[in-house]
N, C-alpha and C positions, 0 to 999 in steps of 0.2 A: 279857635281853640285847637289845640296839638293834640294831634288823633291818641298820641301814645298815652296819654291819660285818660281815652272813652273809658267808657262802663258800659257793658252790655248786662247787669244786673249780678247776680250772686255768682263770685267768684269759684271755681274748683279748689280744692283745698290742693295745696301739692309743695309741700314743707321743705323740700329739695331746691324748690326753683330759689337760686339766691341773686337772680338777676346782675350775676360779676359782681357783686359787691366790694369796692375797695375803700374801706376804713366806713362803709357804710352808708354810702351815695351811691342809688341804686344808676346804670348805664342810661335810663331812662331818662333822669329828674338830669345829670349831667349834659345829657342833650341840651336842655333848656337853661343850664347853670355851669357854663364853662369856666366861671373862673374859680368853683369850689377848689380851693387847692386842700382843705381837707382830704378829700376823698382821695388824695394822693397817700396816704398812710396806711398802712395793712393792720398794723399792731396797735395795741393800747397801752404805751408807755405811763408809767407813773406821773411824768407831768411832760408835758408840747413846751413848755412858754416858764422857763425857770425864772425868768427877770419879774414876773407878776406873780401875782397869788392867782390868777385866771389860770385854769389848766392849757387854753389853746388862748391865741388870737380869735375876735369877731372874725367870721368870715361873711363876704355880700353876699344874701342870699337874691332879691330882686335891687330893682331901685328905691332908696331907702327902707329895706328891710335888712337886719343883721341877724348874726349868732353868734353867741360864743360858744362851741362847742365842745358840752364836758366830757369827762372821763367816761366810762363804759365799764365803770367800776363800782364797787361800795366806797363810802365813805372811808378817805384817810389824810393821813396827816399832809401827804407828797400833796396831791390833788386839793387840799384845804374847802374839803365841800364841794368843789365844783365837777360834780358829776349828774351833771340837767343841763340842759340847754338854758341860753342867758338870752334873749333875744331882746330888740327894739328896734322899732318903728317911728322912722324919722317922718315929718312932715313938714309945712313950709314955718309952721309958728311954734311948734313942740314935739316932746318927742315922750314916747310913751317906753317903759320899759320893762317885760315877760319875766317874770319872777325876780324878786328884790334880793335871791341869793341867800348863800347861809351863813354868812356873817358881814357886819360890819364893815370891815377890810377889803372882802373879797367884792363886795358892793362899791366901795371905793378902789377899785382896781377897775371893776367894770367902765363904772364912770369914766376914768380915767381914759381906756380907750374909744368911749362915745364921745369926747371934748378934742380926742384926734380928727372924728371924720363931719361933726358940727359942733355948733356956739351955741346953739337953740338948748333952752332948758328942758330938764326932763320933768313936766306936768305931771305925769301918771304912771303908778307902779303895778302892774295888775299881778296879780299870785295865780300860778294855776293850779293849785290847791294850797296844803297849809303843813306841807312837810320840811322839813330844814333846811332843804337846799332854796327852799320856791321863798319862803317867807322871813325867816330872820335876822336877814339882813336890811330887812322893810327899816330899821332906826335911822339907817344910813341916809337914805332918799327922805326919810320927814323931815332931816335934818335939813336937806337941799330944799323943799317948799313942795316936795311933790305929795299929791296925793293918793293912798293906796287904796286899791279897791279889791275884792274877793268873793269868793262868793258866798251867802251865808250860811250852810252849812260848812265852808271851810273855817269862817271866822269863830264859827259854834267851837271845833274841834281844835282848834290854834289856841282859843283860851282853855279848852280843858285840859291840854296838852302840855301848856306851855313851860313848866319846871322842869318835865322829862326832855325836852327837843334843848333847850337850853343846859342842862349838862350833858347828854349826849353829844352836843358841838363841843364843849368844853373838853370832852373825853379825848376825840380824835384829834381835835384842831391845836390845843392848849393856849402856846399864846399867841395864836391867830384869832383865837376867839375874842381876842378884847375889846371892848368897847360896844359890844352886840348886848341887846336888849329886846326882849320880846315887847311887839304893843301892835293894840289892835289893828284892825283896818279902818279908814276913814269912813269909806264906803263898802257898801255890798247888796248887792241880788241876787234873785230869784233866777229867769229864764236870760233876761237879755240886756245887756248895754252898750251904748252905742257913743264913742269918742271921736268928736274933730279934729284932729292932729294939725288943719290945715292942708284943703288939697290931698289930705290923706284920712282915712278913715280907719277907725279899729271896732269890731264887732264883737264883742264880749259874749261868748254862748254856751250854756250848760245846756248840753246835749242829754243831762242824766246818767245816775249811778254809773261808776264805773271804776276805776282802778283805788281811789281814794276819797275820804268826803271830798265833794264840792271843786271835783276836776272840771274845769271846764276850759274853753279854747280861744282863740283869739281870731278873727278873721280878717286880713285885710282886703279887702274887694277888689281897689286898684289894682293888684298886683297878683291879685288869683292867688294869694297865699293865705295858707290854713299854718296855724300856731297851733296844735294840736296838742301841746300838752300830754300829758300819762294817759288819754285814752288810746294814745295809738305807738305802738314799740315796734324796733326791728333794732339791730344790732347788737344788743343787749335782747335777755330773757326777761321776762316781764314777771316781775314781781307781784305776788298772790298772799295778801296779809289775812290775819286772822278776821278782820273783818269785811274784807271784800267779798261782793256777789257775784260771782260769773256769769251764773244767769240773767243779772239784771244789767250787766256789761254787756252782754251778747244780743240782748234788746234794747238797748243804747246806740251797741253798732250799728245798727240799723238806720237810725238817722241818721249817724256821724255819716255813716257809709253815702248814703244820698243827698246830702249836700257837699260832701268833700271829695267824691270819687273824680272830680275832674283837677282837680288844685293840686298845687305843690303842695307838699307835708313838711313840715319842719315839726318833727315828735319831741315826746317831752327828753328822748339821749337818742343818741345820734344823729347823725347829718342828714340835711335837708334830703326827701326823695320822694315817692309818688305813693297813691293811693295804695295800688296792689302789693306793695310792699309790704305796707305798715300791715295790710288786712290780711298778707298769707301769715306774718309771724304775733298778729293780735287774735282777729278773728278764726285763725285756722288752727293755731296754737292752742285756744282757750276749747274749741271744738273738739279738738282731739284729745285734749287731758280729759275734758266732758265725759265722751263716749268710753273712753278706756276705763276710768272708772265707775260709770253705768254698768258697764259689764260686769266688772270686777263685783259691784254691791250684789248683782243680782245672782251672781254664782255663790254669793256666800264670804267673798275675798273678805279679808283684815285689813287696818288701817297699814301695817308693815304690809302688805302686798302691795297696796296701793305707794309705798317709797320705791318699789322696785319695779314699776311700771316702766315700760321702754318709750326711754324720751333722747334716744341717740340720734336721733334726724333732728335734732335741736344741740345738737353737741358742740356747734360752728357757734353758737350766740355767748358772748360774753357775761360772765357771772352765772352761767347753766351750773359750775358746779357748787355753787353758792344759793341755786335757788330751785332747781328740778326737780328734787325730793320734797323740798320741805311745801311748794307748790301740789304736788300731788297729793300731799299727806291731809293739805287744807280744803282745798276741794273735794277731798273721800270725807272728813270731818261735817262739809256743810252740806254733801248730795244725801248723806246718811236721810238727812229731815225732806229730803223731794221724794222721798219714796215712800 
């Protein structure tokens, strides 16, 4: 095991440390991942890869594990949805594939460059929740014979959902959206599942509440890599919906943190990188909005106090000014009932 991924237990929070970050592959995780040529880019252009609806090229993360790595952006026409990670896990008989994307198209792009680097069919599409980008492009892969699986409270939320995420792609995408159709998952659990890829393994695990229903993460064993999916963010601000718990996220990290503090991370946006990373700008982020608005409640502060909260040592993360406010404003909304 590489020292530079130990854990000596609960990190110091220190929101500064951005580990040389270049396009979001912390110096650490490139140690161990020379050939990210991702992490050669500073900026987040509207689209990497104009000849595809993919925003970048897969890049290797280990031996047969890939990404594609999206935008660091919201959702727009340039970038056609692909702003999540697109990952898959090759093995000797099949290949499994990390969110079926957010449309049709852009699922058939993906494939596209998985039939560059094998012939082996794609088996399995796992969602790592049931947001636009992770799930509905799921038509595409049923169409291929794969079968999709999720977890069930994402499948819960995908069907109560599914008119609103379906013209919303319409909105941005228009006629990149064609041919996309919402439809359920084949499969779904509870805690855990467990996929033979062939000489490859994938470990499907809802670690518990956290960014969205029914996040959950992907583990490959051989290869000490963690699919970590939306529980774990750094290069991008981490988005804080109306219905998210911070709290019950912040006691979720807890396990995440103790089985993935040694593993590569590949998060649910940006490029693959190490534990302390994802946990200064998830754990230490979510900590700090905690506390500052703790404060704020118990002096008496208003919800407009809590939009002006100082979150300028997160000023470096992409989409902050798209979600800094309207994240503090939700978590003063939900701490109101802790008190």
């Amino acid at each position: 095991m590489n020292d530079r991924f130990s854990f000596g237990g609960r990190l110091p929070f220190n929101p500064q440390r951005r580990w040389a970050l270049r396009g979001g592959v912390a110096l650490a995780a490139t140690a161990l991942l020379p050939s990210l040529a991702w992490g050669a880019q500073d900026d987040d252009p509207p689209d990497r890869y104009p000849e595809s609806l993919l925003y970048d090229r897969p890049i290797k993360v280990a031996d047969g594990v890939w990404s594609a790595i999206g935008a660091t952006q919201p959702y727009t026409y340039e970038n056609s949805g692909h702003n999540n990670n697109l990952s898959f896990v090759i093995g000797d008989e099949a290949v499994l594939v990390v969110n079926g994307s957010a449309s049709y198209l852009l699922a058939q792009a993906l494939h596209e460059e998985i039939k560059k680097i094998t012939d082996l069919p794609v088996k399995y599409v796992v969602n790592e929740n049931a947001q636009i980008h992770a799930a509905l492009g799921n038509n595409y892969w049923k169409e291929q014979g794969a079968t999709i699986i999720g977890h069930v409270d994402a499948a819960e939320y995908l069907e109560r959902n599914q008119y609103e995420k379906i013209e919303r792609l319409r909105a941005f995408a228009r006629e990149k959206a064609e041919g996309t159709v919402v439809i359920p998952y084949d499969e779904t659990f509870e805690d855990r599942m467990t996929l033979d890829l062939g000489n490859m393994t994938a470990e499907l695990i809802y670690f518990g509440a956290s960014h969205s229903p029914g996040d959950i993460s992907v583990y490959v064993p051989e290869r000490n890599v963690m699919i970590a999916g939306d529980i774990a963010f750094h290069v991008r601000m981490l988005p804080i919906f109306e219905y998210t718990d911070t709290a019950a996220w912040l006691e979720t990290w807890q396990d995440f943190a103790a089985f993935s503090h040694d593993k590569i991370i590949i998060p649910g946006h940006g490029g693959p990188t190490d534990f302390e990373t994802v946990d200064t700008y998830t754990r230490g982020y979510l900590e700090y909005l905690r506390s500052e608005v703790a404060k704020l409640i118990e002096e008496g502060g208003t919800l407009q106090d809590a939009y002006d909260i100082d979150q300028s040592m997160y000023q470096h993360l992409h989409t902050f000014d798209e979600l800094a406010r309207l994240n503090a404003g939700r978590v003063y909304e939900r701490m109101e009932f802790e008190f």
